[in-house]
Chimera marker file (.cmm) of the C-alpha trace (Angstrom):
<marker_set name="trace">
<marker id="1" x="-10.598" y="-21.264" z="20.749" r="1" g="1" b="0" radius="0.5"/>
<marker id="2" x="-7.255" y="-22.483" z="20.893" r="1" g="1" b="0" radius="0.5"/>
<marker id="3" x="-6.148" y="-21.615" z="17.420" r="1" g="1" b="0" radius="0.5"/>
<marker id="4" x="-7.789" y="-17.859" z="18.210" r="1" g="1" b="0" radius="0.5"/>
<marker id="5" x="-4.163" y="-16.757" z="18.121" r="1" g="1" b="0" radius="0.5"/>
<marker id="6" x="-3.003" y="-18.161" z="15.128" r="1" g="1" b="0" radius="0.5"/>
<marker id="7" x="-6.042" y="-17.003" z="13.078" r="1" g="1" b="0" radius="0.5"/>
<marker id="8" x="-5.661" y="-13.236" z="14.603" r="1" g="1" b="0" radius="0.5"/>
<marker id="9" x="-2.081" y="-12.856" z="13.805" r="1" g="1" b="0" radius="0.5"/>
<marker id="10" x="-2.537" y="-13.846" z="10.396" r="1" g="1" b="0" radius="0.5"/>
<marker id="11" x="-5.374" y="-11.638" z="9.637" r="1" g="1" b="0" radius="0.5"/>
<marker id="12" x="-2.872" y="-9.236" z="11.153" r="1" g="1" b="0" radius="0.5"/>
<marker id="13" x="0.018" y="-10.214" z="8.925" r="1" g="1" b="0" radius="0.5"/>
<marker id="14" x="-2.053" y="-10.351" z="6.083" r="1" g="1" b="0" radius="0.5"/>
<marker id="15" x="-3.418" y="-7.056" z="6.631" r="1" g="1" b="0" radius="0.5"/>
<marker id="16" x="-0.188" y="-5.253" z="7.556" r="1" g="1" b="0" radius="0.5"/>
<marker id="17" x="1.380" y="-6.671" z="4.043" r="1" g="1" b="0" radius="0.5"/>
<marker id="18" x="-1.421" y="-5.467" z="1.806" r="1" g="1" b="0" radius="0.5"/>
<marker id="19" x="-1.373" y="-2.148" z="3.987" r="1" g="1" b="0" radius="0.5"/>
<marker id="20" x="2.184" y="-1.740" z="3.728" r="1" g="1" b="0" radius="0.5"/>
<marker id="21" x="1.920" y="-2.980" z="-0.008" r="1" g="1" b="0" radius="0.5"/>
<marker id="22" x="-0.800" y="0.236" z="-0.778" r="1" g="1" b="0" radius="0.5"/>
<marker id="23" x="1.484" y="2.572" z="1.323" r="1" g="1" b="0" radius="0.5"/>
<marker id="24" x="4.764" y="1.629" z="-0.872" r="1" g="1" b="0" radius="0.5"/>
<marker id="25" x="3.065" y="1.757" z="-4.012" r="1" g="1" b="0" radius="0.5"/>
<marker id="26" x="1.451" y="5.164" z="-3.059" r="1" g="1" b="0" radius="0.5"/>
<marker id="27" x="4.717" y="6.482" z="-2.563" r="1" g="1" b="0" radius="0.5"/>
<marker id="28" x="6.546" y="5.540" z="-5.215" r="1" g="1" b="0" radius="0.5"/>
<marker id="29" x="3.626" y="6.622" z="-7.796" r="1" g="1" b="0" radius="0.5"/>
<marker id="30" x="3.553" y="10.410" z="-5.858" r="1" g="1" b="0" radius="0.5"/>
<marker id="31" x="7.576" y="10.117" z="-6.187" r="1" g="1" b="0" radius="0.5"/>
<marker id="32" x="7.510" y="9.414" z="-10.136" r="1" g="1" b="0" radius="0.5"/>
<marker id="33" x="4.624" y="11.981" z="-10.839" r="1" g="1" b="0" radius="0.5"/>
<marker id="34" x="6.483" y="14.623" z="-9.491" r="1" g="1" b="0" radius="0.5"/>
<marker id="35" x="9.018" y="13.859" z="-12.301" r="1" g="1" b="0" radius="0.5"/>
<marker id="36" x="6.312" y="14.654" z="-15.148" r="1" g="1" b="0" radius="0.5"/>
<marker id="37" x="5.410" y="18.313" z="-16.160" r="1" g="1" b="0" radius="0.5"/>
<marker id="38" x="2.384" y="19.578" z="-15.448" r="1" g="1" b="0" radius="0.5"/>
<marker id="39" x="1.758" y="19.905" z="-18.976" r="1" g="1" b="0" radius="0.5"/>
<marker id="40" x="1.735" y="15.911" z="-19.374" r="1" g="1" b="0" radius="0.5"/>
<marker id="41" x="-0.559" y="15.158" z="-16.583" r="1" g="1" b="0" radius="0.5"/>
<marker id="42" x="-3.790" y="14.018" z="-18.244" r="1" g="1" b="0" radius="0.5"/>
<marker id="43" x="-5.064" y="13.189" z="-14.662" r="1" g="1" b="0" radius="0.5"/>
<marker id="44" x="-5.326" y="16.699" z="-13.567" r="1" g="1" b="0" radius="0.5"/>
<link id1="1" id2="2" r="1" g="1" b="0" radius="0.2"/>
<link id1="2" id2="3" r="1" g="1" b="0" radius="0.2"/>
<link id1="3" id2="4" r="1" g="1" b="0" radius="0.2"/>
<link id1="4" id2="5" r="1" g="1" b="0" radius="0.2"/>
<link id1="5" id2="6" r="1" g="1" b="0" radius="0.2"/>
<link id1="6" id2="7" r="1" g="1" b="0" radius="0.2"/>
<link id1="7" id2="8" r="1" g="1" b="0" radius="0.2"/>
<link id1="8" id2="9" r="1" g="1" b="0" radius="0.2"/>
<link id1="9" id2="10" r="1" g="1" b="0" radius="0.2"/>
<link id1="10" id2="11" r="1" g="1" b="0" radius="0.2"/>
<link id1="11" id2="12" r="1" g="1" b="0" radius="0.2"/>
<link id1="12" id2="13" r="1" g="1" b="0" radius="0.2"/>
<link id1="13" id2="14" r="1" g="1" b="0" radius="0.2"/>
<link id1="14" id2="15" r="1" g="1" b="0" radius="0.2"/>
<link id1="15" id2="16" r="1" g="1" b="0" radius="0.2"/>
<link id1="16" id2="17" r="1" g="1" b="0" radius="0.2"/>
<link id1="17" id2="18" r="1" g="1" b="0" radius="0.2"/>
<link id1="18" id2="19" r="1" g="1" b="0" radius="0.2"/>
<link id1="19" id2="20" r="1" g="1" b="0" radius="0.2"/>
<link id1="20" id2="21" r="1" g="1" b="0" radius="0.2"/>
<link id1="21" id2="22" r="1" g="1" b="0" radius="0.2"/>
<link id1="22" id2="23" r="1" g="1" b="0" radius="0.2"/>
<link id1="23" id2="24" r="1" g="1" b="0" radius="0.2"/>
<link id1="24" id2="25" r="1" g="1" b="0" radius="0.2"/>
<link id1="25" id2="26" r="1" g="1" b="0" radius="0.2"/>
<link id1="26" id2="27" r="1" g="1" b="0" radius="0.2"/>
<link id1="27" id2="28" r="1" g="1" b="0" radius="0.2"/>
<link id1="28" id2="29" r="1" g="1" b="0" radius="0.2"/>
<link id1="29" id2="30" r="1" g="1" b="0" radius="0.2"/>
<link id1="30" id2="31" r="1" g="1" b="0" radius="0.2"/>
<link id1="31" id2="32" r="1" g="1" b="0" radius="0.2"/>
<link id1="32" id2="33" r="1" g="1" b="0" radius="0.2"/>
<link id1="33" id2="34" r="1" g="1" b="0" radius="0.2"/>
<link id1="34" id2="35" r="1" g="1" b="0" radius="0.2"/>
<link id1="35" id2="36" r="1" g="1" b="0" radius="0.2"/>
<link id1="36" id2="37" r="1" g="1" b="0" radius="0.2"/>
<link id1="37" id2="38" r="1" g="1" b="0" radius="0.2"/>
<link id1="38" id2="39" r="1" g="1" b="0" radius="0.2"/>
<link id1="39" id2="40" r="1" g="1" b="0" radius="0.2"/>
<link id1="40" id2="41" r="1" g="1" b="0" radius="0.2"/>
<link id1="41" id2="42" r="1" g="1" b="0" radius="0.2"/>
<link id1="42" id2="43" r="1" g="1" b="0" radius="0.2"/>
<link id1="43" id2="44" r="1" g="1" b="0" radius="0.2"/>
</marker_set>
């Protein structure tokens, strides 16, 4: 139990990166579809 620390706060560091990883590319995908016309989204 003495590492119990170490081992939480990296599941919490690794966590928070991939989290903030999804959030950032989320973004920036919702940022650059607003640039195509309507017309040229296939996904819709």
């Amino acid at each position: 139990m003495e590492d119990a620390g170490f081992i939480l706060g990296s599941y919490f560091l690794t966590f928070a990166t991939v989290g903030l990883f999804a959030w950032r590319t989320l973004r920036s995908g919702r940022k650059l579809a607003d640039q195509i016309p309507d017309d040229d989204k296939y996904w819709l």
